[in-house]
BATIDO-768500 format. One line per 4 residues: number of its first residue (from 1); their letters; for each residue x, y, z of N, C-alpha, C, CB. Coordinates in steps of 0.2 Angstrom, whole numbers, plus 5000, padded with zeros to 4 digits. Glycine has a CB too. Layout:
<lumfis>
NUM> A> X,Y,Z,X,Y,Z,X,Y,Z,X,Y,Z ~ ...
</lumfis>
This chain:
<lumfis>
1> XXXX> 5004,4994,5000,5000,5000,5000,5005,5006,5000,4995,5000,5006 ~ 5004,5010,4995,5008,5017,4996,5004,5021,4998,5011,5020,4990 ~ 5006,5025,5003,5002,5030,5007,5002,5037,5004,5005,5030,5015 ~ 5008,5037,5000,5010,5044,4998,5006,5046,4993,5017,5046,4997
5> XXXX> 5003,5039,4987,4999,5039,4982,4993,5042,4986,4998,5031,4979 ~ 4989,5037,4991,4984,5036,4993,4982,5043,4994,4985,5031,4998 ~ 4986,5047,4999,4986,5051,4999,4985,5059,4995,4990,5050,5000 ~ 4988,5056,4991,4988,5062,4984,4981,5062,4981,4993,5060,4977
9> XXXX> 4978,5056,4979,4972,5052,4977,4965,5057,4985,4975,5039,4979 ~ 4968,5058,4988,4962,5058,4992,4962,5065,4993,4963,5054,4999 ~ 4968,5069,4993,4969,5077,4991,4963,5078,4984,4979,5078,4988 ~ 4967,5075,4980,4963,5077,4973,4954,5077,4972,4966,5070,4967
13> XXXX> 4952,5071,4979,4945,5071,4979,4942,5078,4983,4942,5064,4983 ~ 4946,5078,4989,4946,5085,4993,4944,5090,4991,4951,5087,4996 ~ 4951,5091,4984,4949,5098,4981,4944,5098,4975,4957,5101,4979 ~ 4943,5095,4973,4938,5093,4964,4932,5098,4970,4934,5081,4961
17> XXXX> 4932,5092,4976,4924,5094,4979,4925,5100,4986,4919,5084,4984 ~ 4930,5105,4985,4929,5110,4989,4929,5109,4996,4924,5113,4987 ~ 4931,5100,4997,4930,5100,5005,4937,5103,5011,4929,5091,5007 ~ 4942,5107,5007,4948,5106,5011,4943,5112,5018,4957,5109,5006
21> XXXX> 4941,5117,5017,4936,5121,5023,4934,5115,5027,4929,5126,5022 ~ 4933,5111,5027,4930,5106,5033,4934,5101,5034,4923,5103,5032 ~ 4941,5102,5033,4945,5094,5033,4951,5099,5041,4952,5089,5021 ~ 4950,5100,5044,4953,5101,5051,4954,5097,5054,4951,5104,5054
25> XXXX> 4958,5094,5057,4961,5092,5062,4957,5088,5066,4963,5097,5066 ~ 4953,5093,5071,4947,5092,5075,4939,5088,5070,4947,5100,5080 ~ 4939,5090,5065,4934,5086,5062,4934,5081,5057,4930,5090,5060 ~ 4939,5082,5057,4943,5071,5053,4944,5068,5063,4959,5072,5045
29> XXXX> 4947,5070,5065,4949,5066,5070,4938,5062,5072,4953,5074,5078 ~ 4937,5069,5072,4927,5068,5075,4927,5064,5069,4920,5077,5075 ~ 4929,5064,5064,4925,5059,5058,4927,5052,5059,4926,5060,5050 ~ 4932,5051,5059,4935,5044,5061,4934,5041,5067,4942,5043,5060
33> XXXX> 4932,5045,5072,4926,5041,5076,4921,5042,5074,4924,5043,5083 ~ 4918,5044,5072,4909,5044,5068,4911,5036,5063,4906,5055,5061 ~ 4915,5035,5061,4916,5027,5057,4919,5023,5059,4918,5027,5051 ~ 4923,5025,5066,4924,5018,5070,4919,5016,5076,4931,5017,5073
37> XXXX> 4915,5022,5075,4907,5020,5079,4905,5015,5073,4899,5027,5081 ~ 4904,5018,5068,4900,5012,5063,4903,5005,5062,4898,5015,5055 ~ 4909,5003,5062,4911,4998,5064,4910,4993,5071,4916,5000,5063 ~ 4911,4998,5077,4907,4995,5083,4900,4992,5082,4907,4999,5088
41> XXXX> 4896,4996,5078,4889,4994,5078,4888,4988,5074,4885,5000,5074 ~ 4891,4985,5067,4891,4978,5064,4893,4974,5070,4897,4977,5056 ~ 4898,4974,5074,4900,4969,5080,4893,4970,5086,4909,4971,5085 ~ 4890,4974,5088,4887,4974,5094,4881,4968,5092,4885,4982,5096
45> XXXX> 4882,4964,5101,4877,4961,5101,4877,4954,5097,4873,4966,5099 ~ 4885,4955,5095,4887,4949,5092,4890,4946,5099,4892,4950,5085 ~ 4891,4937,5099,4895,4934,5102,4903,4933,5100,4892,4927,5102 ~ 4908,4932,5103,4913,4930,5104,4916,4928,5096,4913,4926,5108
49> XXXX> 4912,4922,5095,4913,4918,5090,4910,4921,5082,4910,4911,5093 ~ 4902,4923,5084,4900,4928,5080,4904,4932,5075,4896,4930,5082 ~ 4909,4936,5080,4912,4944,5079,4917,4940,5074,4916,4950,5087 ~ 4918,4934,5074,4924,4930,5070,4922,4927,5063,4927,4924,5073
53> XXXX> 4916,4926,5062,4912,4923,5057,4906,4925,5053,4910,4918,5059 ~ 4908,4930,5053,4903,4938,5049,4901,4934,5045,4906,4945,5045 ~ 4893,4936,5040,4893,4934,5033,4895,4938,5029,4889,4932,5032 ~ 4895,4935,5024,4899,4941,5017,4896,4947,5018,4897,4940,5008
57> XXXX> 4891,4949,5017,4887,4956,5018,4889,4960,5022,4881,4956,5020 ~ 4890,4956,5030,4892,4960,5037,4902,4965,5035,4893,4951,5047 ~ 4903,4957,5033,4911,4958,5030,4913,4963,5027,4912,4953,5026 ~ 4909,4963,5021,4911,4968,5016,4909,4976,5020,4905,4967,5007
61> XXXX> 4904,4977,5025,4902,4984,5027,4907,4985,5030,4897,4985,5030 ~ 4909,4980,5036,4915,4982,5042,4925,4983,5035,4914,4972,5051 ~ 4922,4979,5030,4928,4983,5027,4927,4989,5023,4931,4978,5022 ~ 4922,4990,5022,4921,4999,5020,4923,5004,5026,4913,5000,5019
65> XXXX> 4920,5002,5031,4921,5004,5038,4928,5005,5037,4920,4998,5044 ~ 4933,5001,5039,4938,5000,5040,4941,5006,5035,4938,4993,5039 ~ 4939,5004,5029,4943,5009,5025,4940,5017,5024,4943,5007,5018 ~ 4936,5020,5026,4933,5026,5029,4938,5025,5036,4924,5027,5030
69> XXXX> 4939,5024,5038,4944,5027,5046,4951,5026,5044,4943,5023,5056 ~ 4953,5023,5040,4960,5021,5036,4959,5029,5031,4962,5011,5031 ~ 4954,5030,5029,4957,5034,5024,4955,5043,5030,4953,5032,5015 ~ 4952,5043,5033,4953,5050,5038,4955,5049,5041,4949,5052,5042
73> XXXX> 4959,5045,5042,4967,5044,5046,4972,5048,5042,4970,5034,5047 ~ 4975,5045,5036,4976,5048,5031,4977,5056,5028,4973,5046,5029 ~ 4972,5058,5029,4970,5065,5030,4972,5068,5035,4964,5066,5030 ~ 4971,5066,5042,4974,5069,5047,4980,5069,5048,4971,5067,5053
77> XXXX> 4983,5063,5046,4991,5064,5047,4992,5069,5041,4996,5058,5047 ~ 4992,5070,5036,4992,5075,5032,4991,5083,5036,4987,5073,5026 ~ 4987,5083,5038,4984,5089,5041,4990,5090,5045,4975,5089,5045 ~ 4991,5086,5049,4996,5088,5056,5002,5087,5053,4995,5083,5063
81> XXXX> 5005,5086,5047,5012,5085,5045,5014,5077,5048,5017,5092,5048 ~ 5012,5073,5050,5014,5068,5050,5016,5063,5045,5010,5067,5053 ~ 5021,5059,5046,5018,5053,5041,5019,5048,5043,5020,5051,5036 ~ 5011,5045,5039,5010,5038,5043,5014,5031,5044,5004,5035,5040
85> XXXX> 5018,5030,5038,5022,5027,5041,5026,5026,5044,5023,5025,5040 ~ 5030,5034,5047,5033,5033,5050,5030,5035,5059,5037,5035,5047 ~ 5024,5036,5059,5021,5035,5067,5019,5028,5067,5015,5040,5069 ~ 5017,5023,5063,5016,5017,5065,5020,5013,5064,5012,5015,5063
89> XXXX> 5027,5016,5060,5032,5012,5062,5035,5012,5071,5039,5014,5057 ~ 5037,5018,5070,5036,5019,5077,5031,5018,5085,5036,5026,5076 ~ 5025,5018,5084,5022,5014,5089,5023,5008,5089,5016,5013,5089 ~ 5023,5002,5083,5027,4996,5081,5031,4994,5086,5032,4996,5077
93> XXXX> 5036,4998,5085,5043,4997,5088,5042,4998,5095,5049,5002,5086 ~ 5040,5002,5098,5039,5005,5105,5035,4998,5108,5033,5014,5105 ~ 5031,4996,5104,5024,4989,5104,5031,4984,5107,5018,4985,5093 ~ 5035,4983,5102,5040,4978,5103,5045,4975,5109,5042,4979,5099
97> XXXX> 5047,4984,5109,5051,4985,5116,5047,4984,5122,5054,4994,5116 ~ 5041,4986,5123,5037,4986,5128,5033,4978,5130,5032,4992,5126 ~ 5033,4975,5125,5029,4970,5126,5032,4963,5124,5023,4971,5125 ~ 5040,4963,5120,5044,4956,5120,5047,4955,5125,5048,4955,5114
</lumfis>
C-alpha cells in the first residue's frame, strides 16, 4: 500500500469537491470516530465467536468501515504534517520494546 499515492488520490477528491474548509484536524479526528462507531455497531450484540464469522454482507460493510477510518486517518496525518508510516512504524517498535 503506498500511502503517499493514497494520499495524493484523496487530496485530489478533497479539492475537485471544495471539502479542504471542513477537513481540520478536530473534524477528521470527529469523523474517524463517527466510522469507527459504525464499525462497533456491525459487532454489537454479536458473540465472541460471531464477531469471527461475519457473513459476506456483514464483512464487506465492516471493510468499508475499515477503509473510511484508514482513509481519515490519512487526511489527518496529512493535516498535522505527520507521516503515517513513520508514526506506525514507530508505535510498532515502542509495541515491541514494551511487550517482547
Amino acid at each position: 500500500m503506498n500511502l503517499v499515492e493514497l494520499t495524493e488520490r484523496l487530496h485530489a477528491i478533497r479539492d475537485r469537491n471544495d471539502w479542504r474548509q471542513f477537513h481540520s484536524p478536530k473534524n477528521l479526528a470527529m469523523a474517524a470516530s463517527v466510522e469507527m462507531s459504525e464499525l462497533v455497531e456491525i459487532f454489537q450484540w454479536l458473540s465472541e465467536d460471531q464477531s469471527r464469522q461475519l457473513p459476506a454482507e456483514k464483512l464487506a460493510h465492516a471493510g468499508q468501515e475499515v477503509g473510511d477510518i484508514v482513509l481519515y486517518l490519512l487526511l489527518l496525518c496529512s493535516e498535522l504534517g505527520l507521516d503515517m508510516n513513520e508514526v506506525v512504524r514507530s508505535k510498532l517498535a515502542d509495541s515491541e520494546r514494551r511487550f517482547s
